[in-house]
N, C-alpha and C positions, 0 to 999 in steps of 0.2 A: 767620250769626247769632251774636251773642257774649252772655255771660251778662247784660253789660249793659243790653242789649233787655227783658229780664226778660218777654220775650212767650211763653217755650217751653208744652208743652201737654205735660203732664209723665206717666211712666207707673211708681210705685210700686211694688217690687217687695221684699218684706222677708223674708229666710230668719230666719224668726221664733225658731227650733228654734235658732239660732245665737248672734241680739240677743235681748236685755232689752228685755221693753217700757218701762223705765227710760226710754228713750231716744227712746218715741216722739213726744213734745214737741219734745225738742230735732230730729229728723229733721224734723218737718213746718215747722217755726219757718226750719230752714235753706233749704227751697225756697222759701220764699215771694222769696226773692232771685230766682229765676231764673223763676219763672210760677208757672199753674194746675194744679193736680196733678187728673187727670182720671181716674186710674187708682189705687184705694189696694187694695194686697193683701198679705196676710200671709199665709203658709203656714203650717202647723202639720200635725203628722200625731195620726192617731187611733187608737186599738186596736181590736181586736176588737168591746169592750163599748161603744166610744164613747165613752170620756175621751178628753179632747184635752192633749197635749202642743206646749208650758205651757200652762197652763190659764190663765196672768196674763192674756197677750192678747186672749182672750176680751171679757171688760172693756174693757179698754185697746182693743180693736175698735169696740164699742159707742159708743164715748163719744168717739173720734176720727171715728167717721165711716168707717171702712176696710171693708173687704170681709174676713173671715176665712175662709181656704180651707183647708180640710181634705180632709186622703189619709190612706186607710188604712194602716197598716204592713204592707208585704208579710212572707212567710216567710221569706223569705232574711235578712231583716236590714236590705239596702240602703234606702237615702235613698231612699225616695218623695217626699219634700217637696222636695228637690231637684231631681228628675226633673219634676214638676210644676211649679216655677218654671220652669222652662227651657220648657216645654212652652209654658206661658202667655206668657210672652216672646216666644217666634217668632210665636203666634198675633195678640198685639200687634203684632208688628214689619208683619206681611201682613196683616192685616184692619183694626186701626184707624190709619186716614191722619191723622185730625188728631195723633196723638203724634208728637213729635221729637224726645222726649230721655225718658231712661232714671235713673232712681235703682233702681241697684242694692246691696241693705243686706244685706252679708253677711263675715264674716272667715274666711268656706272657700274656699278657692285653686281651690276642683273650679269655683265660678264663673267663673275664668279665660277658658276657652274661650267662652262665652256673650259675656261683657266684649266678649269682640277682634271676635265676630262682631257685636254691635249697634253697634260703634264703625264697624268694617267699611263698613256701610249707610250712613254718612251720620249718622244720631243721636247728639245730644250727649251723654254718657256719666259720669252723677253716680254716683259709689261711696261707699259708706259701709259703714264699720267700726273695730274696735279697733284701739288700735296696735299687737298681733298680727299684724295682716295682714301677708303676704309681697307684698312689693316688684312681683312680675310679677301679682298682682291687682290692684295701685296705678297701675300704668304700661299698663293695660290700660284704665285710665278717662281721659277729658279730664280731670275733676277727681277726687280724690279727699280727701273730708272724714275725721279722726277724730272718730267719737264722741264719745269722751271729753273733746272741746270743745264740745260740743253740750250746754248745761245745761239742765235743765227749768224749765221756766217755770209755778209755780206756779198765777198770776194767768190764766195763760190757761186751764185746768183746772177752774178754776173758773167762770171764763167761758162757757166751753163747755157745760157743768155747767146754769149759769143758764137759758142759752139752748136745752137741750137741756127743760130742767122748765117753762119758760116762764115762769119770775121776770123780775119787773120788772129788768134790767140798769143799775145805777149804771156810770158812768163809771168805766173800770179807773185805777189810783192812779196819778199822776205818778212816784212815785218807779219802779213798775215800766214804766212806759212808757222812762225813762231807763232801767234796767238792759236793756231788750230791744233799745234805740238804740244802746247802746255797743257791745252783743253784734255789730250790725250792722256797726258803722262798726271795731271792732278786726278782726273777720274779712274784710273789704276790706282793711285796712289789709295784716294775714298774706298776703294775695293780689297785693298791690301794687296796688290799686284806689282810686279815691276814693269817694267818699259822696255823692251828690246828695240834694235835699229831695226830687224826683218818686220815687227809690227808696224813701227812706225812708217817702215817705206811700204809696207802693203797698203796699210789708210790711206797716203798721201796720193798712190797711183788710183785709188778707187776712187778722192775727190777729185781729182786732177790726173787725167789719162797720161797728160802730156809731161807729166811730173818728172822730172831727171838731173839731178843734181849740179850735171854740167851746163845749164843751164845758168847758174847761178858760179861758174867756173872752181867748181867744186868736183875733181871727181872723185869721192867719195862720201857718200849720205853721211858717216859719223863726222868729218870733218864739216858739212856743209850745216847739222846738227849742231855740232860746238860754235860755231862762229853767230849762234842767233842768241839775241839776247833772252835772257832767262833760263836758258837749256845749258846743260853739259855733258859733255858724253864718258863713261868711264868703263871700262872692257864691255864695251855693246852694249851698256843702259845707259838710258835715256834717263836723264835727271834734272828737277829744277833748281834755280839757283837764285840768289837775290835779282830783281832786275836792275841793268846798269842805270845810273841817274842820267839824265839827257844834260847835255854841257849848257851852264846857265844855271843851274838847278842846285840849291845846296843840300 
């Protein structure tokens, strides 16, 4: 199976103690390329008294939808939150069969060994992290994403937000529909990939349930496609273009 398929059954795995929940936008925005994330987990460790370290994701749990998993700090010092991802990863890897691919979110090299072993099995092998990361955590995954191209995407935040309080949901704004389409078809591009309309409207309905072209009095995706700035459509790819200058502007 190749990423293409976009069929994988995806299994989240985020050393939270490590990433910014900054980034948890941009991390989930990126799998919607390759499938359905069935698995969302963030570790975090606890003390004594039950503060959680950080305390951001917390929130940023709630409101994505994830699972927040908390370990208590041992005596020693060591990474319990490490030791428990790992743990939770092999219990994935032998109990649940429908996963077959891994996003692993971490810029600690200690995940190394884990990498090699779920690539090992057969499972296709999503990494993410800072461009900190060392080379042999990078080369231990099929793919490996920086963050730091991963943007938040405001609109959907808010979305989720809506749909989470149960507000009436307007149709998300054209112009960020275009900015989340470019995001798609330039990181294909970085990947040596094309851009189909069936990808792009699978992503669009995973960020946005509600997502449907007519909406935008479009019925149909490639035309509703062509009409955004930067994008062009030419027999079902998706392509970028110069963007138009805003009138005023020389």
């Amino acid at each position: 199976m190749t990423t293409e398929n976009c069929n994988y059954k995806i299994a989240l795995l985020i050393d939270a103690e490590n990433i910014s929940n900054k980034y948890a936008d941009g991390i989930m925005n990126s799998l919607t390329r390759y499938g359905r994330v069935i698995v969302k987990n963030a570790y975090v460790s606890v003390d004594d008294k039950g503060a959680v370290t950080p305390n951001a994701w917390i929130h940023t749990c709630k409101n994505k939808g994830m699972h927040l998993v908390t370990q208590t700090r041992n005596a020693s010092g060591k990474n319990c939150v490490d030791s428990k991802l790992i743990i939770d990863a092999m219990d994935i890897l032998h109990l649940n069969t429908d996963v077959d691919c891994f996003c692993l979110v971490s810029s600690d090299s200690d995940f190394t060994t884990l990498a090699s072993r779920l690539r090992e099995t057969g499972k296709y092998l999503i990494g993410m992290g800072e461009k900190k990361t060392i080379v042999t955590l990078r080369k231990a995954c099929d793919e490996f994403i920086e963050l730091e191209r991963v943007t938040p995407d405001e609109s959907l935040d808010k979305y989720r937000k809506a749909v989470a309080e149960g507000e009436d949901i307007p149709p998300v704004s054209k112009e960020f529909i275009a900015s989340a389409v470019r995001r798609m078809v330039a990181d294909n591009m970085a990947n040596d990939r094309v851009t189909n309309l069936s990808e792009i409207g699978s992503r669009l309905k995973k960020m946005y349930p509600d997502f449907d072209s007519r909406n935008y009095k479009f019925s149909q995706l490639g035309k509703f496609l062509a009409s955004l700035d930067g994008l062009s459509v030419n027999n079902s790819e998706v392509e970028l273009v110069a963007l138009k200058k805003k009138k005023g502007n020389k």
